[in-house]
C-alpha positions as MATLAB code, in Angstrom:
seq = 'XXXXXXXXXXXXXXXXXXXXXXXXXXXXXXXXXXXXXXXXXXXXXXXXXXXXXXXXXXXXXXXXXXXXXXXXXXXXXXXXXXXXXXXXXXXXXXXXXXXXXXXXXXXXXXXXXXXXXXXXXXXXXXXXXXXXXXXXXXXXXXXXXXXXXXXXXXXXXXXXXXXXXXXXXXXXXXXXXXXXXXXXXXXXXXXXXXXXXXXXXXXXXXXXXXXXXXXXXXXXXXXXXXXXXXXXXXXXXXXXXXXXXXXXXXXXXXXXXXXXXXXXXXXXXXXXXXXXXXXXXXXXXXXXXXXXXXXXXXXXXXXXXXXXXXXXXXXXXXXXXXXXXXXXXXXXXXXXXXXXXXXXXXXXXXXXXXXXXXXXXXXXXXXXXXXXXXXXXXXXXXXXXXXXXXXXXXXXXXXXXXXXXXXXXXXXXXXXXXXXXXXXXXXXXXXX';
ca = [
     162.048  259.941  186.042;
     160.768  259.281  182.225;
     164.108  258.413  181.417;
     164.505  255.828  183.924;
     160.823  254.206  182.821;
     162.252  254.084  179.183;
     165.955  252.126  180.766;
     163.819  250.141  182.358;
     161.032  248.906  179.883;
     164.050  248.592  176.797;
     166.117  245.996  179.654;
     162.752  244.035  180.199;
     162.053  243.937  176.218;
     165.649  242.549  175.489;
     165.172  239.669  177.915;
     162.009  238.795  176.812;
     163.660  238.343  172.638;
     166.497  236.517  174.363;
     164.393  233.935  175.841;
     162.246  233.743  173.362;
     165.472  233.144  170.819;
     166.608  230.502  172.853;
     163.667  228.153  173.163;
     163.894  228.074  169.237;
     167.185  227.943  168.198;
     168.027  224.986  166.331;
     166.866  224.199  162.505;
     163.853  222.223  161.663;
     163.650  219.328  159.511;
     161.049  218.692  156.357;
     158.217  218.012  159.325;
     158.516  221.173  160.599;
     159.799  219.587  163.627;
     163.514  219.293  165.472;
     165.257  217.336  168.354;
     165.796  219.095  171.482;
     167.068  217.746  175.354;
     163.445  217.179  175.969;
     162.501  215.223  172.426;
     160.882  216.025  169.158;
     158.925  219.094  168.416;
     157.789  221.751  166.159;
     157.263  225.067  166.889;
     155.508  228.324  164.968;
     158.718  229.078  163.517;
     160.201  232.055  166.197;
     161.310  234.997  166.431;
     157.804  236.923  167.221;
     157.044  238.124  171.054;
     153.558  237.467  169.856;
     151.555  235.875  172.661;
     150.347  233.170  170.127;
     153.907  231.463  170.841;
     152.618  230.763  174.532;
     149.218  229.699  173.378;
     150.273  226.766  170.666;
     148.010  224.116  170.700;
     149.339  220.351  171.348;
     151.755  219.389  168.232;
     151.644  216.173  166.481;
     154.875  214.188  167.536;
     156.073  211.545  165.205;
     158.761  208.433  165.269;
     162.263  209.339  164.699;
     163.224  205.470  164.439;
     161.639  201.749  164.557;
     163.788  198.924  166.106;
     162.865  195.103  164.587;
     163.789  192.149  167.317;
     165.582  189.910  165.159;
     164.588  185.978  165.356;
     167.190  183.658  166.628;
     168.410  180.356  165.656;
     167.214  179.043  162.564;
     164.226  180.067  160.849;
     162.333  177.171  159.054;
     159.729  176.761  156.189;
     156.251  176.095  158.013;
     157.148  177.672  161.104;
     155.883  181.225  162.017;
     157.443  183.610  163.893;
     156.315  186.651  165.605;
     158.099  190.050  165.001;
     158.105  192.750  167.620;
     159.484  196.304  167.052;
     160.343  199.527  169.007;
     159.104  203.037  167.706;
     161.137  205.854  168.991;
     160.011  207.990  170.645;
     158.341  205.923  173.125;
     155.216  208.828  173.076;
     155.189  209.029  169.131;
     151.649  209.956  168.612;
     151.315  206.924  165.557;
     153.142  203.957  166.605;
     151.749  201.785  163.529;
     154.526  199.526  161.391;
     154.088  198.259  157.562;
     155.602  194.940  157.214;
     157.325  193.591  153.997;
     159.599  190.971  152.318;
     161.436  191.464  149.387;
     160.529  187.555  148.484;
     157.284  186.525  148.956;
     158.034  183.170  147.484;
     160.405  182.721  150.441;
     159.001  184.378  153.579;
     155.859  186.538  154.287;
     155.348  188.659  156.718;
     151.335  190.032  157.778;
     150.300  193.492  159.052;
     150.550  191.482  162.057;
     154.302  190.845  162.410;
     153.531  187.162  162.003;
     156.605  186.105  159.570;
     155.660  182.784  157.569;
     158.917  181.247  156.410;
     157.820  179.186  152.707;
     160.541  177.665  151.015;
     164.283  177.773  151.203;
     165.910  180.818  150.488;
     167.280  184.359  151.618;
     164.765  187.697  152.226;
     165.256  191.053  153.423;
     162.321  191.938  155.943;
     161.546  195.254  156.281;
     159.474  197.417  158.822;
     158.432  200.616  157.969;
     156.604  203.569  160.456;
     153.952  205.976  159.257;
     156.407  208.638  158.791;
     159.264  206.430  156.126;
     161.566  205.376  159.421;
     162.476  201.889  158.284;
     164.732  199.075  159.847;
     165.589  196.279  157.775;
     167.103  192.806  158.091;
     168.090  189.757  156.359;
     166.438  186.024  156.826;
     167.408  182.431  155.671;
     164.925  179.836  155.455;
     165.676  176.549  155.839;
     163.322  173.320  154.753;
     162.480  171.091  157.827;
     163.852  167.734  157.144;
     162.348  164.512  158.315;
     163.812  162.829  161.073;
     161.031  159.297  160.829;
     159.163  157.551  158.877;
     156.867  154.585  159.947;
     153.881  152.524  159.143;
     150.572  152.410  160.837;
     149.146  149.709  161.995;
     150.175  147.900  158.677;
     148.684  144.301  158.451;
     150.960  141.629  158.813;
     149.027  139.324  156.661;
     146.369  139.619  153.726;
     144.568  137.419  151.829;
     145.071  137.030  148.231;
     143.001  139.024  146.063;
     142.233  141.406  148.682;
     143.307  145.570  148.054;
     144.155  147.973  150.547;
     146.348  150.973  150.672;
     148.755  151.635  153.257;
     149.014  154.538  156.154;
     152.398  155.898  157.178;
     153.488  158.954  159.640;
     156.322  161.233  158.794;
     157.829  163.306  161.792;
     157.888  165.822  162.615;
     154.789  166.627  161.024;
     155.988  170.023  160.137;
     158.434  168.351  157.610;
     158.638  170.626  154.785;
     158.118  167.929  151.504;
     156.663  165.264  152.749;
     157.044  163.201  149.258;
     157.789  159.419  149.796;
     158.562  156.460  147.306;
     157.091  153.685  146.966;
     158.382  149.889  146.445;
     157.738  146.342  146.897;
     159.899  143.059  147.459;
     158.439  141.274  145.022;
     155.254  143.012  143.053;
     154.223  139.641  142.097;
     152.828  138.888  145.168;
     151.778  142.377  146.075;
     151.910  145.512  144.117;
     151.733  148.875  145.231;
     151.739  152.425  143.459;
     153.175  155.342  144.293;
     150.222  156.382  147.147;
     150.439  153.120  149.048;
     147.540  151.397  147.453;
     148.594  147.775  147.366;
     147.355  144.965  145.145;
     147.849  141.191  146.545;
     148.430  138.626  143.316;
     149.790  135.309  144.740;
     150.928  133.741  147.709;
     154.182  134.590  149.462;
     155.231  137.247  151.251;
     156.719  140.603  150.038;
     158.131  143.699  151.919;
     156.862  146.941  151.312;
     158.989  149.866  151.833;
     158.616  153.474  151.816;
     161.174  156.449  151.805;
     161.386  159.883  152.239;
     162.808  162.515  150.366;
     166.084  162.666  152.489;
     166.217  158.879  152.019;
     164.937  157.208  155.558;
     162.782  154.253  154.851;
     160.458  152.189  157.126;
     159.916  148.467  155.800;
     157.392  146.330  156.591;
     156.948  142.488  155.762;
     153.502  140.717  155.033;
     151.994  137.676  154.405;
     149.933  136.656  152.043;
     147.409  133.477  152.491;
     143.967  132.269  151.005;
     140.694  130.474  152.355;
     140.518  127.546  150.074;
     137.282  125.786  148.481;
     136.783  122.684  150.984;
     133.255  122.031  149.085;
     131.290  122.320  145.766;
     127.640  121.531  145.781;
     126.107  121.332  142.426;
     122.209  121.266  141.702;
     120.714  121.100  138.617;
     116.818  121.724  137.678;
     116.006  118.154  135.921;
     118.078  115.211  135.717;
     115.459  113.548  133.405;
     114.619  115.975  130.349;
     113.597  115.923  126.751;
     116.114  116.974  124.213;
     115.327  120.542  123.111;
     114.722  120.958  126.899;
     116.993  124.026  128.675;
     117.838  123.217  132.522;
     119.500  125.434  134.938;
     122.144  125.063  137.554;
     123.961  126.819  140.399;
     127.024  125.935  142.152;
     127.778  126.392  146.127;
     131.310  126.730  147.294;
     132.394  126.180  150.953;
     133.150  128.055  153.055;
     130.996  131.069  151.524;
     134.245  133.392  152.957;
     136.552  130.999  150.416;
     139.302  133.453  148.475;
     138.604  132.239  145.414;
     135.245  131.712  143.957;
     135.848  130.713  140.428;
     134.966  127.368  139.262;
     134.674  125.469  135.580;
     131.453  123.130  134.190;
     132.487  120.567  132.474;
     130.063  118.256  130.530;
     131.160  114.781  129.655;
     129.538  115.463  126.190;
     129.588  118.681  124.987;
     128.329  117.750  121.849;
     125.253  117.108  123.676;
     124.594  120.526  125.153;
     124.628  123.708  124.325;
     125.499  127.289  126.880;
     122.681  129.750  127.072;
     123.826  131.797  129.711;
     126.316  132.063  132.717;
     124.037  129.262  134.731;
     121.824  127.153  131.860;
     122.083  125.248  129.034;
     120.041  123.064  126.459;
     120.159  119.177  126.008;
     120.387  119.076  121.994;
     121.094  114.838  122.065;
     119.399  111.837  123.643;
     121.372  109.930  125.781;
     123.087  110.095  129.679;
     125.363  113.521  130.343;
     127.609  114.141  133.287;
     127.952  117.516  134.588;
     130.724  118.863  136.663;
     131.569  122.020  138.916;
     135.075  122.430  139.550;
     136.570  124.398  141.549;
     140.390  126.425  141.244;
     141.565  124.269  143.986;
     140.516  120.956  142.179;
     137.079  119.947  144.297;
     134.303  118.835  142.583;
     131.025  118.152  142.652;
     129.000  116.074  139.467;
     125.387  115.446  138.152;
     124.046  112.656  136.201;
     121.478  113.655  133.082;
     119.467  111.881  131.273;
     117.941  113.053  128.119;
     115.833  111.486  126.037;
     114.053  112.327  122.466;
     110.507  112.267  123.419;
     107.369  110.479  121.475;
     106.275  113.995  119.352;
     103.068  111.879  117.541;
     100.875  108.634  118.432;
      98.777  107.041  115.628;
      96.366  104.727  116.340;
      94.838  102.294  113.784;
      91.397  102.958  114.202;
      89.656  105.713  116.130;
      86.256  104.726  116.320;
      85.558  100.736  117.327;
      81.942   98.994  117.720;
      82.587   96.264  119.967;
      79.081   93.699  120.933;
      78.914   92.869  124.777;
      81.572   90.129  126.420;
      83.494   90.939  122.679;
      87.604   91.649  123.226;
      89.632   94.293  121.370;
      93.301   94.801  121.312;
      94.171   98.298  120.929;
      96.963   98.932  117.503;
      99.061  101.556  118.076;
     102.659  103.214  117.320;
     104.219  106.377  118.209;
     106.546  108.463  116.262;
     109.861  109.146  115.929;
     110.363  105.472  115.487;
     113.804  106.036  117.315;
     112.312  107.922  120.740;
     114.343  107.256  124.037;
     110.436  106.078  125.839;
     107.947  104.484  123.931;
     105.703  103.275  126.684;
     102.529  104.695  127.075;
      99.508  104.071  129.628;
      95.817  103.535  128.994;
      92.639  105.120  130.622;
      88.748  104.397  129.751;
      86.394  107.347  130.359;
      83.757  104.821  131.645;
      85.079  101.376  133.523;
      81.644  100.183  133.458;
      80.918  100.150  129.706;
      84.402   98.202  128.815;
      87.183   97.000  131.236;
      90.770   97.835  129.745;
      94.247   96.741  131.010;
      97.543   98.589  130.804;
      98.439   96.804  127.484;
      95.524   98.118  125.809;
      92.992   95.008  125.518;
      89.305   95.439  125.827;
      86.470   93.466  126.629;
      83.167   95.118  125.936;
      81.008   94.676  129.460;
      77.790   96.172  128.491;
      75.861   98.606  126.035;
      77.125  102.249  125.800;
      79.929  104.367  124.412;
      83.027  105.485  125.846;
      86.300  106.450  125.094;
      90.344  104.986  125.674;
      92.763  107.925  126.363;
      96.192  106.627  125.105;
      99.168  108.961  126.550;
     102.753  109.168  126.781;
     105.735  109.645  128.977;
     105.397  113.361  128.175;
     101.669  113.881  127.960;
     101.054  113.430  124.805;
      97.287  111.780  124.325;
      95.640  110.154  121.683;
      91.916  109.153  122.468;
      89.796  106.466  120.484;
      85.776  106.305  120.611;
      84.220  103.223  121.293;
      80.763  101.940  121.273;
      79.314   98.325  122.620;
      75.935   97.455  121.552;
      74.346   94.353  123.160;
      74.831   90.662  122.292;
      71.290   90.070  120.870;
      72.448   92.511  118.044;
      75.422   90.510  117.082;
      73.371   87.386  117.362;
      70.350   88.861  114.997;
      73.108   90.278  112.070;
      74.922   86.959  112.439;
      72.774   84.443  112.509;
      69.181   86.676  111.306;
      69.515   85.855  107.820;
      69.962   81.662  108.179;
      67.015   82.122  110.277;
      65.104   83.942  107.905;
      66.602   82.097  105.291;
      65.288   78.667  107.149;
      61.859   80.238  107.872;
      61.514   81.098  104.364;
      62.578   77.695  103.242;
      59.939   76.151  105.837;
      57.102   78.555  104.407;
      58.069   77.988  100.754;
      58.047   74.071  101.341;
      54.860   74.740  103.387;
      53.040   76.668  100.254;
      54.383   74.258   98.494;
      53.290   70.405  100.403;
      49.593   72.659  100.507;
      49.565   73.062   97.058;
      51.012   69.611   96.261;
      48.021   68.240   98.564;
      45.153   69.906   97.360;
      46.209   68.906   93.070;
      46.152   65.149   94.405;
      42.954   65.359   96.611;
      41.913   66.965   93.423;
      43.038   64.117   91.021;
      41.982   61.344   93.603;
      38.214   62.692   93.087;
      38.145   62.450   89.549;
      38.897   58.528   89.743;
];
């Protein structure tokens, strides 16, 4: 009976070490880990009946390969693409891919998947698991040509003078170099640089054009006009001035919107002036002066000056004058330079009723008192001259006093005399 227990438990013990040689047969790879019909897996190593073998905890199970979707068509600079890849097996426990490109310079590609073509050129793209499975493929990138070129809203006419710089739209907008060229018709009329500023010089018309790098060009034609000068108004500050005297001006041109607002003074002496600044200028000679504003377009507008040389003294002959009631008096006078443009002057008496005076300078005294004549000039220059009227009875006492006197004494000296004559004869008659 013992000997059939022992047959019995030695059968039992070799099927147990065949099964357990059979679920891991196979070799393992640097992991730790092999294929089998029902995937990748790693196992204890075998070949111990241990019970640990049943009671493994839950292995780690990594990708045996990565699959990258290659892009179709043509792959262009500017133009991202999205990668997508396949990790085998499908229940790898870390499913995470590196992405790289052998030329950055020609294509990117971001942890992502997003591939950014750059320039023209050939890259190898490569995707890479956590565990070194890789998949790798070649791109080309091509540049994306334009396929227009056009202006917008250009103007079709500009006025002269004027700067802009002009817009233009290069599809599709994607276009890898977008570098144009620049050139005008005639750069005369307008000029433009190589960003589309333009520069208007003259009048005519010139066609702007502007190409692409693969040689399509849009053109454009425009006009070019001006708003002319229809009016100049010129005003000056005096048109009646001293010489030495500085008058100012300012010139209007109509319309106020006109293109060109340049204009020219011209003096019809211009020995006779001198420029003191951008609007005045000094009168240096007596005599009548034209002025002018003229504008580019030929209108013109003129001013007539006259400058004099004014009276700079007045000497009078006598400053104080005694003058006897009803008694006349012509003022003497003469102003200096000898050669001034006005020699006129006007008279004025401080007090009308001592002496009456008219405006060529006579007086006649009226009645006892003292005054004075103002004497002044064109340009306010004033002399003045005292004056003093005593009454008549004065003149007639120092004119005629002294043959009165002279008679009275005459009549008392013969009186003295006849008395004293008389008495020596009534004196001689008694003795007889």
């Amino acid at each position: 009976m013992i000997r059939k227990k022992t047959v019995f438990l030695l059968l039992l013990l070799s099927f147990a070490l065949s099964q357990t040689a059979f679920a891991h047969s196979g070799r393992t790879d640097k992991y730790g880990g092999h294929n089998s019909p029902s995937g990748y897996h790693y196992h204890n190593g075998g070949g111990s009946s241990s019970s640990s073998s049943s009671s493994s905890t839950k292995r780690t199970i990594y990708p045996s390969s990565v699959k990258v979707t290659r892009p179709s068509g043509t792959i262009y600079a500017g133009r991202n693409i999205k990668l997508t890849s396949t990790v085998s097996p499908s229940n790898a426990n870390d499913k995470s891919i590196k992405w790289s490109s052998s030329n950055e310079s020609v294509a990117r590609v971001y942890s992502d998947g997003t591939l950014t073509p750059i320039s023209a050129g050939t890259t190898t793209i490569t995707a890479t698991t956590s565990n070194g499975r890789t998949d790798k493929f070649n791109i080309t990138v091509s540049l994306v040509d334009a396929e227009s070129i056009s202006f917008v809203n250009p103007p079709n006419e500009i006025e002269i003078g004027q700067t802009g710089k002009l817009i233009y739209s290069i599809a599709p907008k994607d276009t890898t170099n977008k570098t144009v060229r620049w050139e005008s018709s005639d750069s005369g009329i307008i000029a433009v640089d190589d960003s589309g500023n333009i520069e208007v010089l003259s009048l005519g018309s010139a066609t702007i054009s502007v190409t692409t790098a693969n040689e399509l060009v849009a053109e454009h034609e425009i006009n070019v006009y001006e708003i002319e000068v229809e009016e100049v108004i010129l005003e000056v500050s005096k048109t009646y001035c001293d010489v030495g005297t500085s008058i100012s001006y300012n010139v209007s041109l109509l319309p106020e919107n006109a293109t060109f607002k340049e204009y020219e003074i011209i003096f019809s002496n211009p020995d006779m002036v001198e420029l003191v600044d951008d609007d005045s200028f000094k009168a240096l000679k007596q005599g009548g002066l034209m002025v002018s504003a003229v504008s580019k377009n030929g209108k013109e507008s003129s001013v007539n000056i006259d400058v004099i040389l004014p009276v700079s003294e007045i000497i009078v002959t006598e400053n104080d004058i005694v003058l006897y009631e009803r008694e006349e008096y012509s003022i003497e006078y003469s102003v200096l330079p000898r050669d001034a443009t006005i020699k006129d002057v006007s008279f004025s008496s401080l007090d009308s009723g001592v002496i009456s005076l008219d405006s060529y300078g006579k007086i006649i005294a009226v009645k006892n008192g003292e005054t004075s004549v103002s004497i002044a000039t064109h340009n306010n220059l004033v002399a003045k001259i005292n004056i003093i009227v005593k009454p008549v009875y004065e003149k007639w006492f120092f004119d005629y006093g002294w043959y009165l006197f002279g008679g009275v004494m005459v009549v008392a000296v013969l009186g003295v005399s006849s008395f004293f004559g008389i008495r020596r004869f009534r004196k001689k008659g008694a003795s007889v």
